[in-house]
C-alpha angles and dihedrals in degrees: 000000000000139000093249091051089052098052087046100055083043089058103040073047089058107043087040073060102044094049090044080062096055095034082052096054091040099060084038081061102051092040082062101047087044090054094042088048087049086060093047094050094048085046094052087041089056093055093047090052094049088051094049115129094244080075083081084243113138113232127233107219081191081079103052101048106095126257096250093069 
C-alpha cells in the first residue's frame, strides 16, 4: 500500500469517528425528550384520571368542545 491509500483510510477513520459522535448524542438527546415526554404524558394521564366523571364531578361539555367552534 501506499502512502496516499493509507492517509486516505486514516481520514474516511476519522470522520466515521467523528459522525458516530454526533449520531451518539443525538440519539442521547432524543433518549432524553422522549423520557421527559413520557413524564408529560403520565402527568397529563393522571389528571385525566382525576377529572374523570366517576369523581362524581359533573362534566361541562362547554369545556371539551374545541376552541374553533
Amino acid at each position: 500500500m501506499d502512502e496516499g491509500r493509507i492517509s486516505a483510510l486514516e481520514e474516511k477513520l476519522c470522520l466515521a469517528d467523528d459522525m458516530l459522535d454526533v449520531l451518539n448524542r443525538t440519539v442521547f438527546r432524543q433518549q432524553e425528550q422522549i423520557e421527559q415526554l413520557q413524564a408529560q404524558i403520565r402527568v397529563l394521564y393522571q389528571q385525566l384520571q382525576a377529572r374523570a366523571p366517576e369523581s362524581g364531578e359533573p362534566r361541562d361539555l362547554r369545556e371539551e368542545i374545541p376552541p374553533h367552534y
